[in-house]
DRENPABA-483602 format. One record per atom (N, C-alpha, C): residue number from 1; residue in three letters; atom name; y, z negated, x negated. Coordinates in steps of 0.02 Angstrom, whole numbers, padded with zeros to 5 digits. Layout:
! DRENPABA-483602
<NUM,ALA,CA,<Y,Z,X>>
...
END
This chain:
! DRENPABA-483602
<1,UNK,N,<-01512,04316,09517>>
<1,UNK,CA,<-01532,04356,09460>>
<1,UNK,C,<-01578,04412,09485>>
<2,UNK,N,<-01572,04476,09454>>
<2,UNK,CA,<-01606,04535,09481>>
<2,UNK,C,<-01636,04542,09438>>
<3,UNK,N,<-01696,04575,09465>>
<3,UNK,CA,<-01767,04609,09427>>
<3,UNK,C,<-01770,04668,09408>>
<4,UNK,N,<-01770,04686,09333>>
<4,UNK,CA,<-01769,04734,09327>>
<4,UNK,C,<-01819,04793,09295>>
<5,UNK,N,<-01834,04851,09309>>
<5,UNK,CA,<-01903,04896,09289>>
<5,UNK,C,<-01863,04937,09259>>
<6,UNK,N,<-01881,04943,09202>>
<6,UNK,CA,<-01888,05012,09156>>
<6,UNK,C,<-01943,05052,09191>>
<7,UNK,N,<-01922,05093,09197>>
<7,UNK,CA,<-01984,05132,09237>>
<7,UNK,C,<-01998,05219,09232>>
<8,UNK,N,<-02046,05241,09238>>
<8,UNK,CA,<-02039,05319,09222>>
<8,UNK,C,<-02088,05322,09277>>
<9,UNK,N,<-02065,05356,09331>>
<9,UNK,CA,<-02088,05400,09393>>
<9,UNK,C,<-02161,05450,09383>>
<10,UNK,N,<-02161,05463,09308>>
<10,UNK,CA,<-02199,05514,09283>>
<10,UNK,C,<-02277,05461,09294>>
<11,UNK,N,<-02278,05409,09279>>
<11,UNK,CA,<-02333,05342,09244>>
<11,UNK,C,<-02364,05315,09282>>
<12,UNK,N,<-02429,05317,09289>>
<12,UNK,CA,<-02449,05285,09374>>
<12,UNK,C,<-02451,05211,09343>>
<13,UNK,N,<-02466,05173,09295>>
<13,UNK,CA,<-02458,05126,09288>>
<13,UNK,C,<-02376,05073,09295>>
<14,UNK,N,<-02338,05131,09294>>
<14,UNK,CA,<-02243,05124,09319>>
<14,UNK,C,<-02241,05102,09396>>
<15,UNK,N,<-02266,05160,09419>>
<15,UNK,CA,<-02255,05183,09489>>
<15,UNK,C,<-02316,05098,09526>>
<16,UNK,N,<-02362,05108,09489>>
<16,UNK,CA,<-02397,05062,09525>>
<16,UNK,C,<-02372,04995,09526>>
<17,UNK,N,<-02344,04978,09468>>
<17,UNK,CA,<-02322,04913,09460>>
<17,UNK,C,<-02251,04913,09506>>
<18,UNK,N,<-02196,04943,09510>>
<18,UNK,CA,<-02130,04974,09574>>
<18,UNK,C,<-02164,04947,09631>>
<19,UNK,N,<-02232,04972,09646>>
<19,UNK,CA,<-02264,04967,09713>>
<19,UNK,C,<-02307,04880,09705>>
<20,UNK,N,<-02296,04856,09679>>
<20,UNK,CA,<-02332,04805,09679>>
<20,UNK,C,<-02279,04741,09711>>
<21,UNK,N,<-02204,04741,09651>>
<21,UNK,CA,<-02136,04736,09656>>
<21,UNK,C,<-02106,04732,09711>>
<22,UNK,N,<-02116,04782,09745>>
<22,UNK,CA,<-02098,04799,09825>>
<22,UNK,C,<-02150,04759,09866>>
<23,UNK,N,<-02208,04766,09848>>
<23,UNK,CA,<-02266,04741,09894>>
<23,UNK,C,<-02212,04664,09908>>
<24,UNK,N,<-02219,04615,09852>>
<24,UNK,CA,<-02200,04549,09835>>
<24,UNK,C,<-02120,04539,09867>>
<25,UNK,N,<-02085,04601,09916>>
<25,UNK,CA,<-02032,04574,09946>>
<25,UNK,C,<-01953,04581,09896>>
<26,UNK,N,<-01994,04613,09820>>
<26,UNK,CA,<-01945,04630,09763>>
<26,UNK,C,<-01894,04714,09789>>
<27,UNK,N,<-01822,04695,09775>>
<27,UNK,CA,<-01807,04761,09782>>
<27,UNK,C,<-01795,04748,09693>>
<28,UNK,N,<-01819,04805,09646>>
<28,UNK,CA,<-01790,04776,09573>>
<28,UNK,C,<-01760,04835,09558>>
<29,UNK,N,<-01691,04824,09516>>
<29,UNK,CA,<-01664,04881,09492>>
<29,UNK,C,<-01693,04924,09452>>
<30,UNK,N,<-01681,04988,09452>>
<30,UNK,CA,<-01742,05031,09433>>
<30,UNK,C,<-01714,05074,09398>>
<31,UNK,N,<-01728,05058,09300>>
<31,UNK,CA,<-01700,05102,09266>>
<31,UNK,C,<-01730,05139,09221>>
<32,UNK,N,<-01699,05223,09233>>
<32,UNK,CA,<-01767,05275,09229>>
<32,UNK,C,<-01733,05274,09155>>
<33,UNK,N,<-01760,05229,09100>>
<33,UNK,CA,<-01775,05221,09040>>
<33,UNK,C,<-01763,05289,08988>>
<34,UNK,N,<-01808,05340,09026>>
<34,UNK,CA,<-01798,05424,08975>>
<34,UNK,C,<-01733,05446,08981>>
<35,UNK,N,<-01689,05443,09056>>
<35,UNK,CA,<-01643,05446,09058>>
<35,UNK,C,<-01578,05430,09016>>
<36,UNK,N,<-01581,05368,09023>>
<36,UNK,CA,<-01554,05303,09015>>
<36,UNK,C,<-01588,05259,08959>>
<37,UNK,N,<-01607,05272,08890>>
<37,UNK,CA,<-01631,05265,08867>>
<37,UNK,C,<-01600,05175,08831>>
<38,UNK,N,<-01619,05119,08812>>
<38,UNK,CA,<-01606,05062,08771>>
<38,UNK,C,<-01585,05074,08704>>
<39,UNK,N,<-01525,05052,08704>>
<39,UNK,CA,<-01517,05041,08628>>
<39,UNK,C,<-01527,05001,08594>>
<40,UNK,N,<-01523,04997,08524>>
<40,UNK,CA,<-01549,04951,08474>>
<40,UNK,C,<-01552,04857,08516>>
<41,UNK,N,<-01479,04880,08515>>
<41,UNK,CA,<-01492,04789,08524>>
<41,UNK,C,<-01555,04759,08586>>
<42,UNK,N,<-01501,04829,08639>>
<42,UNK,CA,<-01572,04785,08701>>
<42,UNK,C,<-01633,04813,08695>>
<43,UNK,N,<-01667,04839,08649>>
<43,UNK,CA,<-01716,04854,08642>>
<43,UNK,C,<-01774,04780,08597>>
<44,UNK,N,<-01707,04750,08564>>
<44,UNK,CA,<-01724,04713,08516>>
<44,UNK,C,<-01744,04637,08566>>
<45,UNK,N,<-01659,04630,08612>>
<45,UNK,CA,<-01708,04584,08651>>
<45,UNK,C,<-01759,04592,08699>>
<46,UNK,N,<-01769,04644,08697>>
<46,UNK,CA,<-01824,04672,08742>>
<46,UNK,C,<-01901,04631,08714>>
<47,UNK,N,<-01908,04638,08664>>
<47,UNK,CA,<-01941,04646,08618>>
<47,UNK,C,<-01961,04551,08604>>
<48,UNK,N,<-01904,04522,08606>>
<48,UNK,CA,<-01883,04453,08583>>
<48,UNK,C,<-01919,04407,08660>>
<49,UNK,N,<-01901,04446,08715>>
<49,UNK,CA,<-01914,04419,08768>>
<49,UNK,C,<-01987,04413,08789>>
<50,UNK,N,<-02006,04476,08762>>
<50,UNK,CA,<-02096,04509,08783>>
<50,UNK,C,<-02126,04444,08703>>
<51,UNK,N,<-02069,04430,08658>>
<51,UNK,CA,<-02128,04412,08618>>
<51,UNK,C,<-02155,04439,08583>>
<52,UNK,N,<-02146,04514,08573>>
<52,UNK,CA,<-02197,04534,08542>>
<52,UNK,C,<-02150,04579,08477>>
<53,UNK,N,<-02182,04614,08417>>
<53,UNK,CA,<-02150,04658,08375>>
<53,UNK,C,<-02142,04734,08376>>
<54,UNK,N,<-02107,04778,08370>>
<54,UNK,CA,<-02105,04819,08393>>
<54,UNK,C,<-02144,04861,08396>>
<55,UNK,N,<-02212,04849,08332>>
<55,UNK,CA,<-02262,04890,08328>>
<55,UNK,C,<-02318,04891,08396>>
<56,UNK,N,<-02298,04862,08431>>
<56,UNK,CA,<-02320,04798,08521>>
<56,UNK,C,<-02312,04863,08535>>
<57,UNK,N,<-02258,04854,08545>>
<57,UNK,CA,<-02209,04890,08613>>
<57,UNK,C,<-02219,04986,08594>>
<58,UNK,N,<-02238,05012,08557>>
<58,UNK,CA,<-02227,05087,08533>>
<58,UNK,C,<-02303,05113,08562>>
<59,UNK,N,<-02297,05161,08606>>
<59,UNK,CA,<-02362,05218,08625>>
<59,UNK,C,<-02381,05259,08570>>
<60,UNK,N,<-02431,05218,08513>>
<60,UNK,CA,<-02442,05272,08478>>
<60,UNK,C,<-02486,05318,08486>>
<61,UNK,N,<-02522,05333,08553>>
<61,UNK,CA,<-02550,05392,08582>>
<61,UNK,C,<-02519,05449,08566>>
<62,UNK,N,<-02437,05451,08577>>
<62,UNK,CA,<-02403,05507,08595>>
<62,UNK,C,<-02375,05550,08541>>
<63,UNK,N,<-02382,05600,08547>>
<63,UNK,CA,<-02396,05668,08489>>
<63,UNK,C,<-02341,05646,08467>>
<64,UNK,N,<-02274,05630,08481>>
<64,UNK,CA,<-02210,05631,08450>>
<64,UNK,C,<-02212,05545,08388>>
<65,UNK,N,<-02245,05503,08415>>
<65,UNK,CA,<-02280,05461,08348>>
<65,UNK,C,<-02286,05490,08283>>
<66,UNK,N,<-02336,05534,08291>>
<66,UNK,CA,<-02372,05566,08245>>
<66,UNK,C,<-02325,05602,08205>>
<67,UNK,N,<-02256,05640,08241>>
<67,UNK,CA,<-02255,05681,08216>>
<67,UNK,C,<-02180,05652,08197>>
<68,UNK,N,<-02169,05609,08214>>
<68,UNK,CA,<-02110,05560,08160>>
<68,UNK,C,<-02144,05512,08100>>
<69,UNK,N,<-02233,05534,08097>>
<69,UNK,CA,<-02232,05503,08036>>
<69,UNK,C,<-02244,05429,08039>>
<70,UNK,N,<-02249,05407,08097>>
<70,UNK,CA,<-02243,05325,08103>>
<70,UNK,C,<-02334,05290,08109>>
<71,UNK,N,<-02315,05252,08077>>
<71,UNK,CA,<-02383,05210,08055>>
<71,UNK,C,<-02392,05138,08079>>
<72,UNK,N,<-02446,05099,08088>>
<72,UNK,CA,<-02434,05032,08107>>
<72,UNK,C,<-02401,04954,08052>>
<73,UNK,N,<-02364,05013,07982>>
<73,UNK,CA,<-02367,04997,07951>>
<73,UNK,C,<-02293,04993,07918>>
<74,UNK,N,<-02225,05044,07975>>
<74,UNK,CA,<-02202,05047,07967>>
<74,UNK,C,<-02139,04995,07986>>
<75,UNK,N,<-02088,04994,07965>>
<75,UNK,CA,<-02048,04942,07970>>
<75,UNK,C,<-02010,04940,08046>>
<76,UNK,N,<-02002,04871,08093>>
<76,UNK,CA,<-01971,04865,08148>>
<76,UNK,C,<-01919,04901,08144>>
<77,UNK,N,<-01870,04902,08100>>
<77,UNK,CA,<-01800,04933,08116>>
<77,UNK,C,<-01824,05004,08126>>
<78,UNK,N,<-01843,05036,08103>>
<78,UNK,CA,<-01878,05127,08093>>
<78,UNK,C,<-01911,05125,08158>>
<79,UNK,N,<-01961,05071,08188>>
<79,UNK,CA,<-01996,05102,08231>>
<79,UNK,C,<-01938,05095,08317>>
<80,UNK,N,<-01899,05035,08302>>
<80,UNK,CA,<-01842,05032,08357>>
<80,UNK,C,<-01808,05095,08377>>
<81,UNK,N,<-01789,05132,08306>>
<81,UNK,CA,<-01740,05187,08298>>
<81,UNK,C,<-01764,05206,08349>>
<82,UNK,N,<-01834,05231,08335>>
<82,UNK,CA,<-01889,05298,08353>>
<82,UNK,C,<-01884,05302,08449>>
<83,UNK,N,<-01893,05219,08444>>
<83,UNK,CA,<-01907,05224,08506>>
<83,UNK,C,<-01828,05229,08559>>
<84,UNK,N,<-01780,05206,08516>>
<84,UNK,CA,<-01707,05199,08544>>
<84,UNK,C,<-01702,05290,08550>>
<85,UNK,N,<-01716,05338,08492>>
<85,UNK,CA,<-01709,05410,08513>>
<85,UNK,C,<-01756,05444,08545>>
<86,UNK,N,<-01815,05426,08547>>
<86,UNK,CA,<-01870,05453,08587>>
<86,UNK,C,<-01880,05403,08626>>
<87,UNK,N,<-01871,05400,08691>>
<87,UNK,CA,<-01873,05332,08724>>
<87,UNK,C,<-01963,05354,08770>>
<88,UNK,N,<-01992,05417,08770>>
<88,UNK,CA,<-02057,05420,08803>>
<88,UNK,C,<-02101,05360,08730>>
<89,UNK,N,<-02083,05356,08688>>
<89,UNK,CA,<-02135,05333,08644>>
<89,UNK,C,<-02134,05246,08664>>
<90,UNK,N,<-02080,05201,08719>>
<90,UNK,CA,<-02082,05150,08758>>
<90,UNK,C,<-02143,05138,08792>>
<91,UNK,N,<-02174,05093,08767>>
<91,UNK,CA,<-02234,05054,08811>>
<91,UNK,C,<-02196,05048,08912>>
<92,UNK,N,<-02240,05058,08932>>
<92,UNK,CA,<-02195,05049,08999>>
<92,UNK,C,<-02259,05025,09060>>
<93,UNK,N,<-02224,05033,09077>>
<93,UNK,CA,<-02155,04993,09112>>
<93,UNK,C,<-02150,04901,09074>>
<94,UNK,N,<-02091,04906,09084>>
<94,UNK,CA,<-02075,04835,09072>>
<94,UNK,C,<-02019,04804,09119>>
<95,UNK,N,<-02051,04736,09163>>
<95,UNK,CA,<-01984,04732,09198>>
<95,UNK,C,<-01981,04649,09196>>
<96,UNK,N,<-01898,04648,09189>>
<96,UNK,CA,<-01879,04587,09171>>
<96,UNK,C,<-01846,04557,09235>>
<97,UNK,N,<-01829,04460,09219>>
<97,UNK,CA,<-01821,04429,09261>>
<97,UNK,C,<-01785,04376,09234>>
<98,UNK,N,<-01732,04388,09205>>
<98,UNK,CA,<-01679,04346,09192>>
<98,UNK,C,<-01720,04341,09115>>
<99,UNK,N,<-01718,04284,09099>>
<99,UNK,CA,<-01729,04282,09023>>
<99,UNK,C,<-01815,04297,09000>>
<100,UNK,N,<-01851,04316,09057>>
<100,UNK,CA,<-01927,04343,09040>>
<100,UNK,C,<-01923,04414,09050>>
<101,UNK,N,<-01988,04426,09034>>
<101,UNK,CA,<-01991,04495,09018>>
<101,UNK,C,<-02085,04500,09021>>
<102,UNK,N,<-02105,04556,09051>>
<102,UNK,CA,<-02166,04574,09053>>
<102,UNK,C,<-02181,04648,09020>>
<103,UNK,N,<-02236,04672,09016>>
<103,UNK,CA,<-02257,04739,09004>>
<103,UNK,C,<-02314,04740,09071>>
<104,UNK,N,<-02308,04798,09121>>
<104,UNK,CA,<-02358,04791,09170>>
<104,UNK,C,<-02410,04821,09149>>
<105,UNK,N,<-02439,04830,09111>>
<105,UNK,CA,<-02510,04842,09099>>
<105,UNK,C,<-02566,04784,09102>>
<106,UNK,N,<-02604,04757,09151>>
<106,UNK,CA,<-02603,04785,09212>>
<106,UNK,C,<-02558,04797,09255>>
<107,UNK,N,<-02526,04805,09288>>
<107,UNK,CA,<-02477,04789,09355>>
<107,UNK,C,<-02450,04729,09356>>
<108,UNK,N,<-02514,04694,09366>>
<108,UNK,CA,<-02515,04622,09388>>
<108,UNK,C,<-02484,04573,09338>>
<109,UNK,N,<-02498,04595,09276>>
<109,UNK,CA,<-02475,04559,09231>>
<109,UNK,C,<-02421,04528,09222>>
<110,UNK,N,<-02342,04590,09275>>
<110,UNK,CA,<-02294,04551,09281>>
<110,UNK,C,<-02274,04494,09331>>
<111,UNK,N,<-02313,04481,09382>>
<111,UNK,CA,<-02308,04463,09422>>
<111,UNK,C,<-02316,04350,09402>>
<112,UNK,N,<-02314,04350,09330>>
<112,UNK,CA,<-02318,04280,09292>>
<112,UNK,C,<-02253,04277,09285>>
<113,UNK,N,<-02214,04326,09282>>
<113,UNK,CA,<-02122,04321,09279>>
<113,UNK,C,<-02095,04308,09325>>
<114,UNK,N,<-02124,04313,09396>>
<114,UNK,CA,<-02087,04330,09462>>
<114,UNK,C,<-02067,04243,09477>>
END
């Protein structure tokens, strides 16, 4: 089973956690997410795996939040959309390991999946 990173090159918390991955002897497939953005479903088990609800998983730092209007209040299916068409508004990195799933914030954090 392969390991896999959603990852954005842009994110030092991405890049750091890639480098952590590698440190640990991991080569993990590496998918540039903005690119290649998740759709509904695997976004959903994304979501199912981490545990958490989608209001978890959404950067509401980022101006494009704001400016779709989205609240902590708003409904999972709406905020999935958001993030399935705007995929920068993805908490990241997240990299999975067969049926687990982490968010590396810290880094380290994924390293309970490995």
């Amino acid at each position: 089973m392969s390991v896999v990173i959603w990852h954005n090159p842009r994110c030092s918390k991405s890049r750091d956690t890639l480098a952590l991955l590698e440190a640990e002897g991991i080569t993990p497939v590496v998918r540039l997410y903005l690119k290649d953005p998740p759709d509904p479903d695997e976004l959903s088990e994304a979501l199912g795996l981490l545990g958490i609800a989608a209001k978890d998983l959404i950067r509401t730092g980022e101006k494009r939040y704001r400016e779709l209007g989205l609240t902590s209040d708003t409904e999972d299916e709406v905020l999935i959309a958001a993030m399935t068409s705007e995929p920068i508004l993805i908490e990241r990195p997240i990299v999975f390991n067969g049926e687990k799933a982490a968010i590396g914030r810290p880094p380290r954090a994924v390293l309970d999946i490995l």
